[in-house]
N, C-alpha and C positions, 0 to 999 in steps of 0.2 A: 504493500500500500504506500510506503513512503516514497518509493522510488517512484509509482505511478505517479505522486501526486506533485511530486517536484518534474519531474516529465512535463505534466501541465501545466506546471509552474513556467519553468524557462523556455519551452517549444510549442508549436500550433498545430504540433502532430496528431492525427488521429489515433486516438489508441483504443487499440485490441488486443480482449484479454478472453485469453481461451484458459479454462476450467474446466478441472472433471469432477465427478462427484464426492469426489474425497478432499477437495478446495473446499473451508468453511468462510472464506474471505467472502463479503457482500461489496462487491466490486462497484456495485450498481452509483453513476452518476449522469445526467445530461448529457448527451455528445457521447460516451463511449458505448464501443461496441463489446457485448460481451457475448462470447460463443461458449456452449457446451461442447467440448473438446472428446467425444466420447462417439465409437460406432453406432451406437444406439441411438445417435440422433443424425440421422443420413445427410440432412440438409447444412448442419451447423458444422458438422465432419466437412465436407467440400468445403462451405462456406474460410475454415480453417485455415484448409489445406491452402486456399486462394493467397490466402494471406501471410503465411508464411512464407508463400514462392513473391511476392511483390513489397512485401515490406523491407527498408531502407535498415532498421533497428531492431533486433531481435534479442528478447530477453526471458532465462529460462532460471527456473530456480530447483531443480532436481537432474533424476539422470530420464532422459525421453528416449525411448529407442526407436522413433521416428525420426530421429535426427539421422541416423546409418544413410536412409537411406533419402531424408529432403536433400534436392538441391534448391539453395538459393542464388536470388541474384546477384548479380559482381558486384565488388566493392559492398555487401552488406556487414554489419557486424552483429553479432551473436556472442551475447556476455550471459556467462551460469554467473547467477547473484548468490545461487547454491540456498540450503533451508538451516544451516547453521552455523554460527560463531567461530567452531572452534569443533576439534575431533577429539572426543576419547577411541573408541571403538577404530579399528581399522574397514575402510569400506574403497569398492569403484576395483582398482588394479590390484589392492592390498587386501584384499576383503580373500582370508584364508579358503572361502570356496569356491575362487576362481581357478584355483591346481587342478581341480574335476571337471572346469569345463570344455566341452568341445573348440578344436582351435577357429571355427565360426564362430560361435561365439567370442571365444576374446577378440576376434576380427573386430565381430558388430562392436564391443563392446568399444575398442580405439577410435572406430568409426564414428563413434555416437561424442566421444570426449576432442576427437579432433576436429569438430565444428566449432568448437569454445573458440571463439577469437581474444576473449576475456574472460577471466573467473577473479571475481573481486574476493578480497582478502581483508581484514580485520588486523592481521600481524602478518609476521616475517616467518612463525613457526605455524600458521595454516597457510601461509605460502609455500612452507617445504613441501606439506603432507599433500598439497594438491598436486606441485609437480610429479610427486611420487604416483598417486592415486589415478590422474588424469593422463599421464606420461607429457607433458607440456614444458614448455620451455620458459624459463623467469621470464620473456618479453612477453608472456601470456597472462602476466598477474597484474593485477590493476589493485595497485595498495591505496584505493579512497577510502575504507574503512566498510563495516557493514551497516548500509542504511537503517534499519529498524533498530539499531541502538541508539539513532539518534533522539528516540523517543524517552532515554535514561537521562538526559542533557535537558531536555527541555521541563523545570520545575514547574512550566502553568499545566503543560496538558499530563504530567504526573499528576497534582493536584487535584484537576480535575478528575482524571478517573479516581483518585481514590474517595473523591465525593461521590462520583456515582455508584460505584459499589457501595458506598457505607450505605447509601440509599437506597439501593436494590435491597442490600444483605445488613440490617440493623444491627447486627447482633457483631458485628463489627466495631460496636462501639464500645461493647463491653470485654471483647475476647479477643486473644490474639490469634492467628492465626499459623498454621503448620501445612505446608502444601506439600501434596505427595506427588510428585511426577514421575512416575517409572516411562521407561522406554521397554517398546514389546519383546519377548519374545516371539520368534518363529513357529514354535509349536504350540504356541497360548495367542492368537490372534482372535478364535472363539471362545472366549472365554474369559470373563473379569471377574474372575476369583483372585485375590490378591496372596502373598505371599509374607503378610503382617497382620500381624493379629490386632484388628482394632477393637474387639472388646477389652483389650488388657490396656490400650489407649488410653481407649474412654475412661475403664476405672480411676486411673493415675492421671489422666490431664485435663476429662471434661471444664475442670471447678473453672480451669485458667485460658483454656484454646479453646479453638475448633480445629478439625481437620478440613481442609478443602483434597476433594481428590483427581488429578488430572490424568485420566487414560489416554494412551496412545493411539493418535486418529485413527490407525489400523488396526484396532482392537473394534472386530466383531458382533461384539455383545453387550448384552443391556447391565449394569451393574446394581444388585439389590441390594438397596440402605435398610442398614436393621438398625442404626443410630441414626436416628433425625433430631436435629436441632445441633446433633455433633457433626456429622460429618454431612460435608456439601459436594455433591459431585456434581463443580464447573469442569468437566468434558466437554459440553456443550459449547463454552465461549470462546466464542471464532478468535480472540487476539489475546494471548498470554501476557503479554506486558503489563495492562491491570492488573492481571491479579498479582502479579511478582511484585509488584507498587504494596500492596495490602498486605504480605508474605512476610509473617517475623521469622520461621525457619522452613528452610526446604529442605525435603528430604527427595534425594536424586540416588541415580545408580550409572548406569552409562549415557544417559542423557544427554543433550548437547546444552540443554537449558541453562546448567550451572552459568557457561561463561557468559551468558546474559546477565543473569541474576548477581554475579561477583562483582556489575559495576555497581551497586545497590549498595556492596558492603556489610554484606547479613551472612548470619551462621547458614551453613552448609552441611547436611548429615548425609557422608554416601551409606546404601544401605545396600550392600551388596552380596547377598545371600548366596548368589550362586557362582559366585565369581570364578572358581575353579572351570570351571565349566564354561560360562561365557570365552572365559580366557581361551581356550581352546578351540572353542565354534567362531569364535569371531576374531579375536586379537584385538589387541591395542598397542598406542602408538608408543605409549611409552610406561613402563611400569604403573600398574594401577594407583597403587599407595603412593607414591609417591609422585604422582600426576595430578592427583584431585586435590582440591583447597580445604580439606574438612576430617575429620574420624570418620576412618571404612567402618561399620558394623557387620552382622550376621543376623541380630539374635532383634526383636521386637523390644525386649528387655534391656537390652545395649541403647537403645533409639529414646527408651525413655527415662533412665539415667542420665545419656548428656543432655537430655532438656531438662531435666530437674537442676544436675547442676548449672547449667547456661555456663560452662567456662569453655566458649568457643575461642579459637586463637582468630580475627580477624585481620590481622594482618595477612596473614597466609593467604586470605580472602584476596582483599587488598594487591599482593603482588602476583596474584596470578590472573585478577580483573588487569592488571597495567601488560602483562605478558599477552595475553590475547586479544588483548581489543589498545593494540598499540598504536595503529593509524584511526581508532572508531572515536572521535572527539567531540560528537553532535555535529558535524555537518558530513557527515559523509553521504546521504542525499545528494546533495547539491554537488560534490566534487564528483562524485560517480558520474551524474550528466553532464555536466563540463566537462569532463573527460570525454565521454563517449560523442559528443557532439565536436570533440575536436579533430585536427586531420592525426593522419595515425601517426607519422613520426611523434609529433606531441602527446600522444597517447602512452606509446611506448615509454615517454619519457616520465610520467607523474607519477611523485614520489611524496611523502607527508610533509 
């Protein structure tokens, strides 16, 4: 959305924003065109396709394996804005179950990353991981920072969301709040049974929190609250940066969320139950324990110990928020379009 809107901000370009049904973003304003980007809609599929073959500016924010095999027109440019901060997990070239795949596949897969004419960066070290990941060369990084952290930088429209939740959700006024954000597994995509015992929560924390709970847009299933008034499950709400505004502690695991949340400056519990395991289906970039801004856990009982004591180390927070979001200063919006609206040598050249 930032990037859309600062688009409209500096350009008179028509913008088109294809979505599938797993986009919670309501894109909807005057003048733009928004398409369902999905086979099951015959008409808005062409309509798409049209568009991607004639448009001058092309921006994607995941991996599309439509990209293999679009061509576009000369001289267009195609920047992955990508859908996070920062990487714990290893994914794309590095992601431990591409040794299994067929050599078409890793074909498609180079095919799909060698459209990126740009992949914007936040720092110098998801700079490495991209080169690695996407096989891309440093003149391919465009270090303007990640636009939607410019939304941590700006204290009115912080303020204001956290007036609109207090006002949505009252109960904010009296309790703090504990956000649980797991990232899916593979074989639990149906399925939102959780791996934390929140009746042991409630007993030990209702008096003083709530729980908000955030599942994984690719989590399948309906979640049943057996605690209401404790626990809230915003799932539903299309743009996370509110409620990380409201957020006195998160509690993450592989997530990409933390290096958002670290420019806030709030305790951090990773709660990493399965970690042996993950470790080995997925990998990560760099030692878990010593990657993450906060206490690893295990045990549900661990989770509420260090919130009883509160002796969070925030600085850890602190310089791992300055390590990853090293070029992200509140305007990287605006420097990303001014970038991409420049000719390419000056492209090549912007730096923080």
């Amino acid at each position: 959305m930032f990037t859309v809107e600062e688009l409209e901000r500096q350009t008179n370009d028509q913008v088109v924003i294809l979505k599938n049904s797993q986009c919670r973003e309501n894109f909807y304003r005057e003048n733009r065109i928004i398409l369902d980007f999905e086979t099951t809609n015959v008409f808005h599929w062409f309509k798409s396709i049209y568009h991607l073959a004639t448009s001058d500016r092309i921006f994607v924010d995941n991996y599309y394996g439509f990209l293999a095999v679009t061509n576009f027109k000369e001289n267009v440019i195609c920047t992955q804005l990508w859908h996070a901060a920062g990487a714990i997990k290893q994914f794309a070239l590095k992601d431990p179950s591409v040794e299994y795949r067929s050599e078409r596949a890793y074909q498609r897969f180079l095919d799909v990353y060698h459209r990126f004419d740009y992949v914007v960066v936040g720092s110098e070290k998801m700079a490495n991981i991209f080169r690695q990941s996407f096989d891309l060369s440093n003149d391919h990084i465009l270090r303007t920072g990640i636009p939607r952290t410019d939304f941590f930088y700006d204290t009115k429209a912080m303020k204001s969301a956290e007036e609109s939740l207090i006002q949505e959700l009252p109960i904010l006024k009296r309790k703090k709040v504990i956000l649980y954000a797991p990232t899916f597994r593979d074989h639990k995509l149906n399925s939102a049974e959780l791996e934390l015992d929140i009746k042991k929560l409630y007993k030990s924390l209702s008096r003083d929190y709530v729980l908000f709970l955030r599942l994984h847009p690719a989590i399948n299933a309906e979640f049943v609250n057996e605690f209401p008034g404790f626990v809230y499950n915003v799932s539903s709400f299309t743009d996370i940066n509110p409620l990380l505004v409201i957020t006195d502690i998160l509690i993450s695991d592989y997530s990409s969320i933390p290096f958002e949340f670290s420019l806030l400056r709030k305790p951090i519990v990773f709660y990493a139950y399965d970690l042996e395991e993950y470790t080995k289906t997925r990998g990560f970039w760099e030692n878990y324990e010593e990657l993450v801004p906060g206490p690893v856990v295990r045990t549900t009982t661990e989770i509420i110990d260090l919130i009883k004591a509160n002796q969070f180390n925030l600085q850890e927070v602190n310089t791992f928020a300055n390590q990853w979001n090293q070029y992200s200063r509140g305007y990287s919006s605006e420097r990303l379009i001014q970038a991409i609206y420049k000719d390419e040598e000056q492209l090549k050249a912007v730096e923080n």
